[in-house]
N, C-alpha and C positions, 0 to 999 in steps of 0.2 A: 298970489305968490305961487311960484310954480313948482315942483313936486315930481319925484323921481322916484316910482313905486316899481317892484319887482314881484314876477310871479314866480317861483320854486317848485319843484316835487319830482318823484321819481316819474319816469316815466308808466300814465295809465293814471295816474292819479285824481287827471279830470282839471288841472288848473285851466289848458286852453279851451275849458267847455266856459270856465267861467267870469275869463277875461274880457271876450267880445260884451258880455252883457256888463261889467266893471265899469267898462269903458263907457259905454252909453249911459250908464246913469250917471258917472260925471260929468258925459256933455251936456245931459237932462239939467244939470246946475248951472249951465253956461260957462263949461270951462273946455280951452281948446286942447284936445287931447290927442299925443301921439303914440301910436302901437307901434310895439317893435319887438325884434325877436331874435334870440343868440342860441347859437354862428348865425350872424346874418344880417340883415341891418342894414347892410348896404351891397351895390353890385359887387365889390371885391369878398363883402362879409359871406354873400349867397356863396360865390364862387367857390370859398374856403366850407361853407356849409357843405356843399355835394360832398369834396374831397372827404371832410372828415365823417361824414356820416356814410361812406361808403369804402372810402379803400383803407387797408390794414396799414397799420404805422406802429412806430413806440411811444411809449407813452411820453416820453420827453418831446416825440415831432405832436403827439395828439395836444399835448399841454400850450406847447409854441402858437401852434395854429390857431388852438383858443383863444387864448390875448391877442394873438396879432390880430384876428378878425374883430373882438373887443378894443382896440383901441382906433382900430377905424370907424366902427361903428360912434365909439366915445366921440371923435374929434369931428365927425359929419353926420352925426345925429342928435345924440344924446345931450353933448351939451349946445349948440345951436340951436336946439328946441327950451331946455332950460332956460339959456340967456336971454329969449324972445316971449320968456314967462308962460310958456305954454307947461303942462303934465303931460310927462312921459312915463308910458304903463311898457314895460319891457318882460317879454316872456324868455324869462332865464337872462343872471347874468354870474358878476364871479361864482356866487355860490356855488352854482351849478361845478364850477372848475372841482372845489375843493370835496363835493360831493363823490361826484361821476372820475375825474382823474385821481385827486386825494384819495377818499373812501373806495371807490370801487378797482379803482387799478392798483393803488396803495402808494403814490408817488408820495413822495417826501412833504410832508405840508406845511415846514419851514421855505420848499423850495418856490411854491403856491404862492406863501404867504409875500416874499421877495416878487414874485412877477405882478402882483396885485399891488404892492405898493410904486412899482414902477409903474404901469400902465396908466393906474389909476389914484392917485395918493392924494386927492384933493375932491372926490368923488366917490359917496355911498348913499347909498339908496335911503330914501326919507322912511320908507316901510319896505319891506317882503312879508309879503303873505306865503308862507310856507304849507303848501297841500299834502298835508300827511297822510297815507294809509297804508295800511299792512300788504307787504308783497305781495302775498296770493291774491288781494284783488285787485291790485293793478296788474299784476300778471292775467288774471281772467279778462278786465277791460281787451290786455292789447289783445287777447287771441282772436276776438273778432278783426285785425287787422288783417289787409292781403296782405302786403309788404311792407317789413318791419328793417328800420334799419338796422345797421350792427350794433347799435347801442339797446334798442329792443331787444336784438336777438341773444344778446348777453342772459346767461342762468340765474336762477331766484338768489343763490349766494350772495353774486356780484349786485345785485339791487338790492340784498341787506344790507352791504355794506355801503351803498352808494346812499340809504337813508339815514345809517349811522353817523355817515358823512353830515347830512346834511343836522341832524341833530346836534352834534359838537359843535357843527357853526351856530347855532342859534342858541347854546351854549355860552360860546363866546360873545357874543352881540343880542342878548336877552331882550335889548330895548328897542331895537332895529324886528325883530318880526313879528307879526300876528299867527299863532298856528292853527290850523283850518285841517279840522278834524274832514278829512275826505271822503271817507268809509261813508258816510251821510248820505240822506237822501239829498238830490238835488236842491229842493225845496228848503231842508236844512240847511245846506252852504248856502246858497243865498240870504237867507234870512240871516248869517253870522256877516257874510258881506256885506248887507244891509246895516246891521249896526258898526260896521267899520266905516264904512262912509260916512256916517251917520255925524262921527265925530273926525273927518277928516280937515 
């Protein structure tokens, strides 16, 4: 049966270190698995990916562009993978919105809440594994970056609150995520991914 898992976290947290290897230990079961990643997902989803991870907007056009590139994503990937009973591993999806625009820009998260049930109201994720850790070390991760986009380059504040964000959501939906203590050694998160598959 096929399965629509999410990865989460501030940026620097280290989930896209631990996704590609996710991934392959579910094919290692013989399950056909698809990666995918938001904004993006599809040629229009990329498209919109450049735009918002690079030119200045409000946060009302930041918000829009989110879901719109999310519902294309949804309608030519996400669930055509689903329906064909494949596992779909997606790096970020709403959460991120009520995180990074909710928590970090402070949009209204009633008004969130309204675009996610449009986009999506028949559709949430079977699991998020939410990659926690304290801003200053995801802020150390990204300094090794050359080129950080505008969402990196955002100050420790604004990824306070964009983790605050992401905690009131799992908050709200307590049963929907696994929290994956990040601060960890590698070796550690693995071995906590290991026992979530373990019972997947």
């Amino acid at each position: 049966m096929s399965k629509f898992i999410t990865f989460e976290g501030v940026d620097g947290a280290g989930k896209s270190t631990h996704l590609a290897w996710f991934a392959d230990a579910l094919r290692q079961r013989g399950l056909d698995v698809v990666v995918t990643r938001e904004p993006g997902g599809t040629p229009l989803g990329e498209q919109l990916r450049e735009i918002l991870l690079n030119q200045p907007m409000s946060i009302g056009t930041e918000a829009l562009l989110m879901f719109a590139a999310r519902l294309e994503h949804i309608e030519q990937v996400i669930k055509p993978a689903l329906r064909a009973g494949k596992w779909v591993i997606s790096d970020r999806f709403s959460d991120a919105s009520f995180a990074y625009q909710g928590g970090g820009r402070g949009m209204d998260w009633e008004k969130l809440h309204q675009l996610e049930q449009w986009v999506h109201p028949d559709l949430q994720p079977d699991l998020t594994l939410f990659f926690d850790v304290p801003v200053e070390v995801a802020r150390q991760r990204l300094s090794n970056n050359v080129s950080l986009d505008r969402f990196e380059q955002e100050q420790s504040d604004f990824f306070e609150r964009v983790r605050a964000g992401y905690h009131r959501r799992v908050q709200e939906n307590p049963q929907r995520y696994a929290v994956i203590d990040a601060a960890q050694t590698l070796d550690s998160v693995k071995h906590e991914l290991e026992v979530i598959i373990s019972i997947l």
